[in-house]
C-alpha positions in Angstrom: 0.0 0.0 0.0 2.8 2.3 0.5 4.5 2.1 -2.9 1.2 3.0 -4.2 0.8 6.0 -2.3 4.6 6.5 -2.9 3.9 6.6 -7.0 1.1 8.4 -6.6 2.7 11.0 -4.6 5.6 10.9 -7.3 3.3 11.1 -10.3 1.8 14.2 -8.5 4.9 16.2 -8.2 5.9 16.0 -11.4 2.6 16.7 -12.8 3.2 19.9 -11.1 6.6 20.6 -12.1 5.4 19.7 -15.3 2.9 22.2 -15.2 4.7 25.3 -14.0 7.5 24.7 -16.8 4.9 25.2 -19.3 3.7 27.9 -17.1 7.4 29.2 -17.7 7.5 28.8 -21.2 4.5 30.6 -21.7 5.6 33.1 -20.1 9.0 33.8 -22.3 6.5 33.2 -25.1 4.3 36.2 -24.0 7.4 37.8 -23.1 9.0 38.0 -26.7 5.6 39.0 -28.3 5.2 41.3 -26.0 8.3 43.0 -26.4 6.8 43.5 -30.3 4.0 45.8 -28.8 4.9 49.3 -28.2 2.9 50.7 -24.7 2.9 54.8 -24.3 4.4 57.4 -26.6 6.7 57.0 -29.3 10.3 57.1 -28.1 9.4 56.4 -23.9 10.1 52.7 -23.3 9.1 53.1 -19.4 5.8 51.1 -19.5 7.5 48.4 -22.0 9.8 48.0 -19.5 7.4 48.0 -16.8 5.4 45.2 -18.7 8.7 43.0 -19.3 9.2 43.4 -15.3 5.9 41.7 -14.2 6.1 38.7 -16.6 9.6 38.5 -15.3 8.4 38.9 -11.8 5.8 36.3 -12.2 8.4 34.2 -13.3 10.8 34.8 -11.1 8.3 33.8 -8.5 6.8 30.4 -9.8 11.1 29.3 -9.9 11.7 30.4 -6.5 8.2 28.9 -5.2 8.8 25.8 -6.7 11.6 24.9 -8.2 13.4 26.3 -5.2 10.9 25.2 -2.8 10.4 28.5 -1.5 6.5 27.9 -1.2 6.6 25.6 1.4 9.0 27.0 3.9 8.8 29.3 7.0 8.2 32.7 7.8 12.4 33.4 8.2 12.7 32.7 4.1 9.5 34.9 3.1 10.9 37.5 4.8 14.2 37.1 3.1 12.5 36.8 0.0 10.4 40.0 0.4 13.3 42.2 1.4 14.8 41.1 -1.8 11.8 42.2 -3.5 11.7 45.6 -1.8 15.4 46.2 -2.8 14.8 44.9 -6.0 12.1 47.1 -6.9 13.9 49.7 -5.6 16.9 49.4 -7.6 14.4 49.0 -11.2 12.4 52.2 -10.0 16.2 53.6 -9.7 16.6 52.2 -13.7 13.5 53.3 -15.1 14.1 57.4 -13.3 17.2 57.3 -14.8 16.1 56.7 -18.1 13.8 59.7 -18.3 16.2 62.4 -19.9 14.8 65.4 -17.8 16.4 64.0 -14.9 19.6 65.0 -13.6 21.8 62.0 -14.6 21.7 62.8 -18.1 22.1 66.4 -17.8 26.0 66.6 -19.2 27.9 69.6 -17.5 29.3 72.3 -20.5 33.3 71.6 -20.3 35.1 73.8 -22.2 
């Protein structure tokens, strides 16, 4: 009786894994067409990169949740994880301002 529930428990698992890499691969295929639509004005990639964020973030997530068997641990490692996400989305808010050219990192000093 327990080798049946043994392969049944096995046969679930990868029936899950299974399903969260094709969760993964749709995800770079959404990704790539995606990156063929153009969100916002001409010339201001901010909300393109915003959208390639998300799916990355999504993605990020179901690899660390179960791949990395993040979604079944304590309370120590979520709040590991979500500092890294705070940071994280502090450093890409940090990207994206820098891109805009009115702010001061692209103002170029006159040198004579």
């Amino acid at each position: 009786m327990s080798d049946a529930h043994d392969a049944q428990a096995v046969k679930a698992a990868v029936r899950k894994y299974l399903i969260i890499f094709g969760a993964l691969i749709v995800g770079t295929i959404v990704t790539v067409l995606v990156s063929f639509v153009h969100f916002g004005e001409e010339g201001s990639n901010t909300i393109n990169i915003l959208v390639a964020l998300a799916i990355a973030s999504v993605k990020a997530f179901l690899v660390a949740g179960y791949f990395m068997h993040l979604i079944s641990e304590r309370k120590m490692i979520y709040g590991i994880l979500l500092a890294t996400v705070f940071f994280f989305a502090g450093l890409m808010y940090l990207t994206v301002w820098s891109m805009e050219p009115v702010n001061l990192v692209h103002i170029k000093a006159d040198v004579p």
